[in-house]
py3Dmol code that shows the C-alpha trace and the ligand (Angstrom):
import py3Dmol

protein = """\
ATOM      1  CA  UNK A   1     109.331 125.139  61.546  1.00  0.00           C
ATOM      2  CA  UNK A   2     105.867 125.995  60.300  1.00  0.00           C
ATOM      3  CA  UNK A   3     104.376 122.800  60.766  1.00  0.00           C
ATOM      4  CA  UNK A   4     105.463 123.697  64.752  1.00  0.00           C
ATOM      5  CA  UNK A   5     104.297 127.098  64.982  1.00  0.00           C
ATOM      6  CA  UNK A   6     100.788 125.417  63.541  1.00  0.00           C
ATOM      7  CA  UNK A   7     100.334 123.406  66.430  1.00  0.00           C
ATOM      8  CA  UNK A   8      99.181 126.729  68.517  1.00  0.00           C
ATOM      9  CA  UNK A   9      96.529 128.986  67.725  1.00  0.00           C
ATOM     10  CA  UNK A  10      97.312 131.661  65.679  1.00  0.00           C
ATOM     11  CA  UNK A  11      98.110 134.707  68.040  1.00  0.00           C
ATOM     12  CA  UNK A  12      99.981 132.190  70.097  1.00  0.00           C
ATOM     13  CA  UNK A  13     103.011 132.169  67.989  1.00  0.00           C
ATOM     14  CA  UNK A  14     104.937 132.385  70.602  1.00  0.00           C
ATOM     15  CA  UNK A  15     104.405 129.344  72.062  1.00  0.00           C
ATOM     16  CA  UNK A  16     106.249 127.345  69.232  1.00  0.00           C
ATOM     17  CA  UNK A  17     109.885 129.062  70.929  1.00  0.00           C
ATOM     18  CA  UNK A  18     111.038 125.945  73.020  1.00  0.00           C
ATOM     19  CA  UNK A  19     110.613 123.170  70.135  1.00  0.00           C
ATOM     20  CA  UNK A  20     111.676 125.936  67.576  1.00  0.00           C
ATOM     21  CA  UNK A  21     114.665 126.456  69.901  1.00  0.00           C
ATOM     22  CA  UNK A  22     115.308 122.998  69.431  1.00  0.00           C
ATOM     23  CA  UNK A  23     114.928 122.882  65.843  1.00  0.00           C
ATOM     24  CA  UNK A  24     117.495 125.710  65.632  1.00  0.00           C
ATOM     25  CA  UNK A  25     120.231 124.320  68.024  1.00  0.00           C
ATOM     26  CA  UNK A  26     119.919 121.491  65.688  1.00  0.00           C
ATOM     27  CA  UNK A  27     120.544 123.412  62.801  1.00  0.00           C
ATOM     28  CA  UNK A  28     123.387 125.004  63.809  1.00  0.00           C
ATOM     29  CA  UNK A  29     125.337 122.198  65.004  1.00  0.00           C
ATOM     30  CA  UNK A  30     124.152 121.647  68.228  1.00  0.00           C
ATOM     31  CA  UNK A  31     124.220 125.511  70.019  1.00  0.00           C
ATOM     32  CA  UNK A  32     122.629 128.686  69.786  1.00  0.00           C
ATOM     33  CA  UNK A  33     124.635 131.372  68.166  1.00  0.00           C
ATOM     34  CA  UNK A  34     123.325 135.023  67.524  1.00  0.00           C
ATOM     35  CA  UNK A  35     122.620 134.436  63.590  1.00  0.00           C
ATOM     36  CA  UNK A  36     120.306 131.061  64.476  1.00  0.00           C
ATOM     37  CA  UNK A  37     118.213 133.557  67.357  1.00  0.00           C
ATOM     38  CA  UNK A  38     118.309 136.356  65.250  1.00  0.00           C
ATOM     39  CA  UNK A  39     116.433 134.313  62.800  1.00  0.00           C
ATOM     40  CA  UNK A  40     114.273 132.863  65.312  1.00  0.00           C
ATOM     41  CA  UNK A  41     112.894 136.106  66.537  1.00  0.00           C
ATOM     42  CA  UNK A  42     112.430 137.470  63.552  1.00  0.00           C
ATOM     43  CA  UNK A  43     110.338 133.975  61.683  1.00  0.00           C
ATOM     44  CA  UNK A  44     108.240 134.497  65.417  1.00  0.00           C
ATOM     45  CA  UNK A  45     107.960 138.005  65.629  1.00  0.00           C
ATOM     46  CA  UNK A  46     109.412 138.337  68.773  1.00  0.00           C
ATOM     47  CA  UNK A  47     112.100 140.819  69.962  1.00  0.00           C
ATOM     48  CA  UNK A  48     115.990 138.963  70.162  1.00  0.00           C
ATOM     49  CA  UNK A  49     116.024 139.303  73.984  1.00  0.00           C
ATOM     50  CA  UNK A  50     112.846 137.483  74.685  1.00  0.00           C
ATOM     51  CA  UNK A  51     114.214 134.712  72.600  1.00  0.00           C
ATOM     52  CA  UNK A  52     117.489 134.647  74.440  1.00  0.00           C
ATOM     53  CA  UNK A  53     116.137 134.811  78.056  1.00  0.00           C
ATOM     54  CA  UNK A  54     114.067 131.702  76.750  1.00  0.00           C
ATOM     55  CA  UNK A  55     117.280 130.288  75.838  1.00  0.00           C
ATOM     56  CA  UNK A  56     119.545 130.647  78.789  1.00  0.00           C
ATOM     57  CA  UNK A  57     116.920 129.770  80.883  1.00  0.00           C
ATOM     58  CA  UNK A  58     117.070 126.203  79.750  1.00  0.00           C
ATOM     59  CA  UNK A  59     120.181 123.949  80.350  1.00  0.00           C
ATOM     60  CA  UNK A  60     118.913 121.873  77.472  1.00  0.00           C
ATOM     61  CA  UNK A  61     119.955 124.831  74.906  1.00  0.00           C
ATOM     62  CA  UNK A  62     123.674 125.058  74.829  1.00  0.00           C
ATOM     63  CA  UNK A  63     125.159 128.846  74.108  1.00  0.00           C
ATOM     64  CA  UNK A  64     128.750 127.811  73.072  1.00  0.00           C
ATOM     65  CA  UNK A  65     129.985 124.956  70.653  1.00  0.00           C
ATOM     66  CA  UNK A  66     129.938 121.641  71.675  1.00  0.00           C
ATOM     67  CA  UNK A  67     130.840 118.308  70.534  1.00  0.00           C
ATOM     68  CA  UNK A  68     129.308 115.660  68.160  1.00  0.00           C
ATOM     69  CA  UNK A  69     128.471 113.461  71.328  1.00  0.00           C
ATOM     70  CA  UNK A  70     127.299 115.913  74.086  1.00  0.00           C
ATOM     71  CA  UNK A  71     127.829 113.291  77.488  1.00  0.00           C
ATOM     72  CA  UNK A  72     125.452 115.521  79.989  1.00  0.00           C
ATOM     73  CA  UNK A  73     126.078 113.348  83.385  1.00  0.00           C
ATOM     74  CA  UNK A  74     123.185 113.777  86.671  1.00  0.00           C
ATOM     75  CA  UNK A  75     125.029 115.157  89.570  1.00  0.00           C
ATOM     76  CA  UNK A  76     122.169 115.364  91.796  1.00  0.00           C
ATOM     77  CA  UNK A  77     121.031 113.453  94.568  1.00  0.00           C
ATOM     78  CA  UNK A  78     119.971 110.052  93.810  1.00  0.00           C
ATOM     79  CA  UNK A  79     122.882 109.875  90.934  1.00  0.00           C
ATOM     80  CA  UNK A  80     125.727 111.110  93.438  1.00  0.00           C
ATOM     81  CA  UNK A  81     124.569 108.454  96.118  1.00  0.00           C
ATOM     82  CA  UNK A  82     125.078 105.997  93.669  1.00  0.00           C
ATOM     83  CA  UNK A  83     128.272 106.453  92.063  1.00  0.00           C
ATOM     84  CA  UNK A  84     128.472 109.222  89.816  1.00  0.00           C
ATOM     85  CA  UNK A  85     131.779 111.021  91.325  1.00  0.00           C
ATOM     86  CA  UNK A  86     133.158 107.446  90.164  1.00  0.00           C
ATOM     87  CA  UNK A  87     131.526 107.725  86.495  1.00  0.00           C
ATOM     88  CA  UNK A  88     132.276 111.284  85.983  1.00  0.00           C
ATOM     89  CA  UNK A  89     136.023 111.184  86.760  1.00  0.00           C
ATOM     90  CA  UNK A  90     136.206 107.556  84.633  1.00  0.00           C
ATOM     91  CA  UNK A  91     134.635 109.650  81.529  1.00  0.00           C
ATOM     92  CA  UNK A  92     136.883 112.509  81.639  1.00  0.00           C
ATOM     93  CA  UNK A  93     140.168 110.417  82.844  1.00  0.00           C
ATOM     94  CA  UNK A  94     139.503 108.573  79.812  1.00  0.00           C
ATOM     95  CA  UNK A  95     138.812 111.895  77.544  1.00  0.00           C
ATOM     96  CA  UNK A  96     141.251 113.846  78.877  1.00  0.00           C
ATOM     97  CA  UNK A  97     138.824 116.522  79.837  1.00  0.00           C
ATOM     98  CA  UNK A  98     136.716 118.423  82.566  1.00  0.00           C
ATOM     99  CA  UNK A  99     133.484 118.775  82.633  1.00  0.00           C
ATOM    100  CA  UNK A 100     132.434 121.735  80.557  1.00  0.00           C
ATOM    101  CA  UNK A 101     135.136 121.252  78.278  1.00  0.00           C
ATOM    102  CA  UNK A 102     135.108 119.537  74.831  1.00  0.00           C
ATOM    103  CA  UNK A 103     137.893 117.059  73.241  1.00  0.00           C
ATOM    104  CA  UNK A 104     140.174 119.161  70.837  1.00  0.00           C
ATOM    105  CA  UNK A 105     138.459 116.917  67.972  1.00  0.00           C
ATOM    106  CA  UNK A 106     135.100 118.138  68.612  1.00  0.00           C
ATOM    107  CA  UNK A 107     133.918 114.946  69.257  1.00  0.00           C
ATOM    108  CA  UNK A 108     132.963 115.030  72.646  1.00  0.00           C
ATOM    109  CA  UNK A 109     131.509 117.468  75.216  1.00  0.00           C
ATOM    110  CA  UNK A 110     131.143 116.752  79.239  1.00  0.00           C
ATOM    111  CA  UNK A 111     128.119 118.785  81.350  1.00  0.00           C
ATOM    112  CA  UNK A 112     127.268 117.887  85.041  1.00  0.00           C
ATOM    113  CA  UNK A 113     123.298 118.190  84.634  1.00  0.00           C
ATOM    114  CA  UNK A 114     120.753 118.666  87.239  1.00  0.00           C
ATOM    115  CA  UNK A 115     117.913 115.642  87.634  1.00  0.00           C
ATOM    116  CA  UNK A 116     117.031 114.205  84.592  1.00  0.00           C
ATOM    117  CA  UNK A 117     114.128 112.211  86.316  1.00  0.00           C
ATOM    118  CA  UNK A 118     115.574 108.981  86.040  1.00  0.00           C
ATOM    119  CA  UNK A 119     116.359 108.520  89.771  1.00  0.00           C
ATOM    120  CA  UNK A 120     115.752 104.896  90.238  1.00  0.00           C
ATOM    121  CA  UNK A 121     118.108 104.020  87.655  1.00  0.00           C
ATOM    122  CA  UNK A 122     120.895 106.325  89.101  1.00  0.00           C
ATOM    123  CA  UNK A 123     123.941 106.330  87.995  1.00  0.00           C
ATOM    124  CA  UNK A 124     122.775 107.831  84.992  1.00  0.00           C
ATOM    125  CA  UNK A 125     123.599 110.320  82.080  1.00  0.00           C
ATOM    126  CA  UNK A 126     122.358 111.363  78.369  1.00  0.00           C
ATOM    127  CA  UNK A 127     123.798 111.501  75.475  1.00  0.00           C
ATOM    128  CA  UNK A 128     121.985 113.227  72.633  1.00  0.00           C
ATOM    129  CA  UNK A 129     118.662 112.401  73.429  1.00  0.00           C
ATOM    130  CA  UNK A 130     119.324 109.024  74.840  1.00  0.00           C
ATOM    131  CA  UNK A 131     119.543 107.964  78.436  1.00  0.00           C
ATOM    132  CA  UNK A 132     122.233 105.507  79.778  1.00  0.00           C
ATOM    133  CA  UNK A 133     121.650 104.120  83.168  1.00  0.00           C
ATOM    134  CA  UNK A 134     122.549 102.140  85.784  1.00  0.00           C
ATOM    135  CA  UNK A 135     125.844 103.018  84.866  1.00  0.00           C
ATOM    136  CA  UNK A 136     128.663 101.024  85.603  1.00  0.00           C
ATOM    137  CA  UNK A 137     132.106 102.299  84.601  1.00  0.00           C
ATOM    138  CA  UNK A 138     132.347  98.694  82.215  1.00  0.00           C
ATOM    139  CA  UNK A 139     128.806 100.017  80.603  1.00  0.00           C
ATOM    140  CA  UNK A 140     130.418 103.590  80.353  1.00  0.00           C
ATOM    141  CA  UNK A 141     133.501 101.945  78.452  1.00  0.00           C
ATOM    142  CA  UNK A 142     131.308 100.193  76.029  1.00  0.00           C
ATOM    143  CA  UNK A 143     129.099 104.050  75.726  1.00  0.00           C
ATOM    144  CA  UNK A 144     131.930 105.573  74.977  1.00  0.00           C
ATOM    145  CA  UNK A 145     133.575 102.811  72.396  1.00  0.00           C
ATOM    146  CA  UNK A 146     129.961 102.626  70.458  1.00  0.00           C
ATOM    147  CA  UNK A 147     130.158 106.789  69.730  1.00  0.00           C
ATOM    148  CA  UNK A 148     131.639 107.042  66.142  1.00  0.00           C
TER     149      UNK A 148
END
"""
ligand_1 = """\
4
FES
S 119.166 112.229 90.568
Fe 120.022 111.571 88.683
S 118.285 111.271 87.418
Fe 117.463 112.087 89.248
"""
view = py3Dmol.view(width=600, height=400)
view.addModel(protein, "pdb")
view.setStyle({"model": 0}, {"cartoon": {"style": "trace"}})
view.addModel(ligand_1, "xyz")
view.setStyle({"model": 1}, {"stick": {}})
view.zoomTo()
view.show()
């Protein structure tokens, strides 16, 4: 965390609180619960509140549990025009969720995203930090078979 917060100058602090918020989700298995912010604030100095209106700002910091593979599929434009309705009812048909909900064994979580700026490769979604595209509902079987 400090070799972060030493990438700004010194009275800019402050500025560390996005990849810090990452390194936190991280740490506390993949959301942002009050003990992880309250410890946040309090290593930057800031007040609690200005670290959670960073947080639910940002789609990319979750604010509830989630599960070991987080499955965050593009609903926008370019995505929906190419066959995402199709993808996103194959992935939860075949997890027995909806999106926003998580398996009962943790292991996987659905989110309909905004644009992740992969457009011209629509259908697309991320897992973790990785991007699948040109998704085909064969390719999404294969996804989902490859996440241990
Ligand atoms: S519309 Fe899906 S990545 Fe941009």
């Amino acid at each position: 965390m400090k070799a972060h917060v030493a990438k700004y100058p010194a009275d800019r602090s402050r500025s560390a609180l996005i990849p810090l918020l990452f390194v936190v989700q991280r740490e506390r298995g993949g959301w942002l619960d009050n003990p992880g912010v309250n410890f946040l604030a309090k290593f930057l100095d800031l007040e609690v509140t200005d670290v959670w209106e960073t947080a639910t700002f940002y789609s990319m910091f979750n604010l509830r549990p989630i599960g070991r593979h987080h499955i965050q599929i593009c609903k926008t434009l370019s995505c929906k025009i190419m066959g995402e309705p199709d993808i996103t009812d194959h992935i939860c048909s075949k997890l027995g969720i909806k999106p926003g909900e998580t398996t009962d064994d943790g292991k996987f979580t659905v989110t309909m995203v905004e644009c992740l700026g992969s457009c011209g490769t629509a259908p697309m979604m991320q897992i973790g930090f990785d991007y699948y595209e040109d998704l085909t509902l064969e390719k999404v079987d294969k996804i989902l078979s490859d996440c241990k």
